[in-house]
C-alpha positions, -999 to +999 in steps of 0.1 A: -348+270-356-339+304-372-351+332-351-360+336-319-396+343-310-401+370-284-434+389-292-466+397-273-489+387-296-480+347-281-494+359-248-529+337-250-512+303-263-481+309-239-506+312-207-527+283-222-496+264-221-483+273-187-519+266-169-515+233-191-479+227-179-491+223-142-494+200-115-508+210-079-484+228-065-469+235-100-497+257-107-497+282-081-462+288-086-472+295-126-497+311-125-485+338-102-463+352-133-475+379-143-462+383-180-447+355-203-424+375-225-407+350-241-417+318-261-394+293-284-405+264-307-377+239-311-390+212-327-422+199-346-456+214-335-463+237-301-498+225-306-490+185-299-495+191-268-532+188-263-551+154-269-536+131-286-507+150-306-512+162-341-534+141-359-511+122-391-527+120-427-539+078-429-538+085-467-513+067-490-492+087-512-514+081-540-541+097-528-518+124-512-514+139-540-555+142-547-559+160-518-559+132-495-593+114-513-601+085-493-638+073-495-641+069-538-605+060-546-599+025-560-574+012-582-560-023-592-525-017-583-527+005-553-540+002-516-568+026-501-569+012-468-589+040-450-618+023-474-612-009-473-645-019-494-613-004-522-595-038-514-619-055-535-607-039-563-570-052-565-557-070-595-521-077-578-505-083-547-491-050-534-467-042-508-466-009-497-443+012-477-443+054-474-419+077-463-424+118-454-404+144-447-415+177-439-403+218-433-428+243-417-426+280-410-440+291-375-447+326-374-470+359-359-467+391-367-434+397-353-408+366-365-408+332-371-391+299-364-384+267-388-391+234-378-380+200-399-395+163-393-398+132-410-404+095-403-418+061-415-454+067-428-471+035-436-466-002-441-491-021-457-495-049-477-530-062-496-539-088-518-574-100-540-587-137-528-590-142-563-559-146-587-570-124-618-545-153-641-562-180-627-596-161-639-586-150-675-571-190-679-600-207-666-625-183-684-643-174-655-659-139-647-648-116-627-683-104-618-670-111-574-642-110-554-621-102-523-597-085-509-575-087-475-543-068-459-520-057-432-507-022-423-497-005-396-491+034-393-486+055-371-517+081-362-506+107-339-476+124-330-465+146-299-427+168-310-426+196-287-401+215-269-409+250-257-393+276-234-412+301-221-403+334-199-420+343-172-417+369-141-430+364-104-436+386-082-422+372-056-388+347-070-385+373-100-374+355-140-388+322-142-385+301-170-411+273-178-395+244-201-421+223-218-411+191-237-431+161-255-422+132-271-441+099-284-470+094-302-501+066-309-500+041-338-522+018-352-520-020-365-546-030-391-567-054-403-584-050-433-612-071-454-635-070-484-655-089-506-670-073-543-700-084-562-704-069-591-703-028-587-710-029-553-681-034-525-679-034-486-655-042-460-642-043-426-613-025-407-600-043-378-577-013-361-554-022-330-548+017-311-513+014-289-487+042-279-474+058-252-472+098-250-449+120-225-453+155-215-424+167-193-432+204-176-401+221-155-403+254-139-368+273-130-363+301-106-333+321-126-329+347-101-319+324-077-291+296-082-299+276-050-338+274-056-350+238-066-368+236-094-398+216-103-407+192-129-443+177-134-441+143-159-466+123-171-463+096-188-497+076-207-498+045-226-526+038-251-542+001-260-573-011-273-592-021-305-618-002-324-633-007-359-640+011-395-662+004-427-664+009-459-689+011-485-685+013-526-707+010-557-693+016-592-719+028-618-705+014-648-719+034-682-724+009-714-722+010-753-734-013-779-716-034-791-719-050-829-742-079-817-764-050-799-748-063-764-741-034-737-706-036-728-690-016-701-671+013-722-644+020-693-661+053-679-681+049-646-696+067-612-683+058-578-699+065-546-678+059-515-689+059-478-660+051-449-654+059-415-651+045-384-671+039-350-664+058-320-645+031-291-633+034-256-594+020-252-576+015-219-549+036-208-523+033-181-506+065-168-478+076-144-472+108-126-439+120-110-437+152-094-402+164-080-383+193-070-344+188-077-312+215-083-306+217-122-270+232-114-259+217-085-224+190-087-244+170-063-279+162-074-306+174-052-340+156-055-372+153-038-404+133-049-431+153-040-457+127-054-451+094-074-479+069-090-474+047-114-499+023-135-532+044-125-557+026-150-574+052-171-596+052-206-592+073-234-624+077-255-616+076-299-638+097-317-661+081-344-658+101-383-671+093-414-665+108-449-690+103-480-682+112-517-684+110-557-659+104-582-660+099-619-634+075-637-625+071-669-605+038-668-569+045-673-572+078-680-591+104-661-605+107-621-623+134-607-634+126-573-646+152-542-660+142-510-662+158-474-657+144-439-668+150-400-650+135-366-667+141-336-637+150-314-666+167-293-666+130-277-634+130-266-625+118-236-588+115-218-595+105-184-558+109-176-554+142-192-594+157-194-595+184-218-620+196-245-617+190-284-637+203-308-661+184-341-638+188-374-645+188-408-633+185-443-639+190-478-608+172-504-610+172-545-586+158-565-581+148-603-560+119-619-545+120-655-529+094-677-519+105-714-515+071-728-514+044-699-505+016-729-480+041-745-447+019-752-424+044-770-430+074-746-427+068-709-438+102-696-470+096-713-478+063-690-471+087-659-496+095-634-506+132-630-525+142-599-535+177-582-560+187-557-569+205-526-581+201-489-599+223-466-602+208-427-605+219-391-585+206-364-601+195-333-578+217-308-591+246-295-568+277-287-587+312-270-618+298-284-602+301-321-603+265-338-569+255-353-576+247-395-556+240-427-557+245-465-539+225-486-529+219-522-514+186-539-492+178-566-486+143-574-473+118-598-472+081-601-440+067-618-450+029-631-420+003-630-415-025-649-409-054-630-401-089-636-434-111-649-442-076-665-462-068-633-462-028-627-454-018-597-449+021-587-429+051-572-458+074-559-445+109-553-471+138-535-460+173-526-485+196-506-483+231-499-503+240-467-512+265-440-520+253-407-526+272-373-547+297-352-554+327-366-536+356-349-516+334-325-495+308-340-494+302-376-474+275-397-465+270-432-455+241-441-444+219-472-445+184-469-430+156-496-446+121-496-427+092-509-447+057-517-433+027-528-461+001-543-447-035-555-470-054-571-472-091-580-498-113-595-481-148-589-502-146-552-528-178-553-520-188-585-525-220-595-504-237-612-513-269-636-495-294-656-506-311-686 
């Protein structure tokens, strides 16, 4: 952190978050303050703290650099696993693995604050049923075929740690220290099959985490007054599913025998999303009053429960869109997107989320992709942009971002002459609620795809 934040333009988020920040008896001691004056982001996102966390981008780093296109993208040597029906695509075995780091700007109209995070962002790895070698030797067509793979990814995250100023009436300065860690992550199972242009498949997604919102009020007028902390802690488990839909319009030429022949450019159409699911939940509660400054530790459980069975409901999404490809050498793909967060439903934590949307282009560009004298010319190129709202609601303003992407794909030769790649994505975004917290934020993707053909093939000797 940089600055420190102490404006009145805060006021509606800082209340928000102190009416949030109680338990029973918690709450009447809150909300007798009569002015928060003070409020200081430490770490990550203030706004983490309702549902889930802060939703994290599914999208490899491919794709994060076309604005996060999900439901048209397909390629032989990388994974799009938030359509799997793209899994019937692959040409290679590829293992996966993503990285991100990321620096934002909170501000208002007064100051601001930096934040930095960064963490593991995917594992994955995805292979075709059908060995393309074992196809080209035997002389068979490649007119089906299927696709399978493993991920897991983490898909929210809760990074909080706030301080906020109050005054009572009655004890005087209070200070309110709000704090979150933890987050939910998902294991995957993914399946295709192809015929022809058209594609489908199956996502298979275990949900499991565990999230933990800590909430302590302080009396600083008066040493020997206890204060009191309110913690919950809420694991997350269960199983919902997703689907995926393709079909690749593949334009023809004539060929000298007056055959149609595919002449590399073609129209995709891409449905995915998944269907809404209830998971369980288990949830604890401790609610104490202890002395922070004492030598001797003063404490006294006010309430305790533990393993209070709950249910947490997912919300179902879908996005739908249209790309054209020009193999190896052009994409242009736009599509748009709903989640019905409306749905959601904590039964541990009941709060209210609102339906989000989004709209994402992006564009891919080869020079030469069979260029062997000039490497920069084989490179990837990608750019595009996203527009999306965020389901949390703040003063009945509806947190949003716009993004833009830059993006390149750096092919490596590997043994067996199997490409494999270094995926690179930087977006430029602005995310927040207008007028009460804003955040500016650059975030730098790093994507790892090794690739490797040798997967089912079979070998024979003369």
């Amino acid at each position: 952190m940089s600055t420190r934040l102490n404006y009145s333009s805060l006021l509606p988020f800082a209340l928000l978050l102190g009416l949030l920040a109680t338990g029973d008896a918690v709450f009447a001691q809150v909300a007798s303050s009569t002015d928060f004056v003070d409020i200081r982001p430490k770490q990550n996102s203030p706004l983490s703290r309702f549902g889930l966390g802060d939703p994290m981008d599914q999208v490899h780093a491919a794709a994060a650099g076309m604005g996060g296109l999900q439901s048209t993208y397909q390629d032989a040597y990388h994974l799009n696993l938030l359509n799997p029906a793209s899994l019937a695509s692959l040409q290679a075995t590829s293992f996966e693995i993503g990285l991100y780091g990321r620096a934002s700007n909170l501000e208002d109209a007064n100051g601001s604050a930096t934040a930095y995070q960064g963490n593991l962002r995917y594992l994955a790895l995805g292979f075709p049923l059908r060995n393309p070698i074992n196809l080209s030797l035997e002389r068979q067509l490649n007119s089906w075929n299927g696709g399978m793979a493993f991920s897991l990814a983490p898909t929210t995250l809760v990074g909080y740690d706030l301080e906020l100023k109050g005054f009572d009436e009655n004890a005087g300065p209070t200070s309110n220290m709000l704090k979150g860690t933890g987050g939910a992550y998902r294991f995957t199972w993914s399946t295709a099959l192809r015929y022809r242009g058209l594609s489908g498949g199956v996502n298979v997604n275990y949900n499991f985490g565990k999230l933990t919102n800590s909430r302590i009020l302080i009396f600083d007028s008066i040493p020997e007054a206890l204060a009191t902390e309110f913690l919950d802690e809420i694991s997350l488990s269960g199983l919902n599913l997703g689907y995926g839909v393709q079909y690749a319009f593949n334009f023809t030429d004539l060929n000298k025998e007056g055959l149609k022949v595919p002449n590399g450019k073609r129209i995709i159409v891409g449905v995915n999303g998944r269907l809404g699911a209830t998971v369980n939940s288990e949830s604890s509660l401790l609610f104490r009053k202890f002395s922070p400054g004492a030598n001797v530790s003063v404490r006294d459980t006010v309430r305790y429960e533990e393993n209070i069975a709950g249910e947490v409901d997912l919300p179902a999404s879908y996005n739908v869109g249209l790309a054209f490809e020009d193999a190896d050498r052009l994409y242009i793909g736009a599509e748009y997107g709903r989640e019905s967060y409306g749905s959601y439903r904590n039964t541990a934590q009941p709060e209210t989320l609102a339906d989000a949307s989004r709209m994402a282009v992006g564009v891919q560009y080869i020079p030469n992709a069979t260029s062997y004298n000039n490497y920069w010319k084989r490179v990837r190129y990608r750019f595009g942009a996203r527009m999306e709202d965020d389901p949390r609601v703040i003063s009945g303003e509806q947190a949003r971002r716009n993004a833009v992407t830059l993006g390149v794909g750096l092919p490596i030769q590997l043994p067996r002459q199997q490409v494999s790649f270094l995926d690179v994505a930087v977006e430029y975004g602005k995310f927040g609620v207008p007028d009460i917290l804003d955040e500016t934020y650059v975030q730098l993707t790093l994507g790892f795809s090794l690739n490797d053909n040798s997967w089912f093939f079979k070998r024979k000797l003369n």
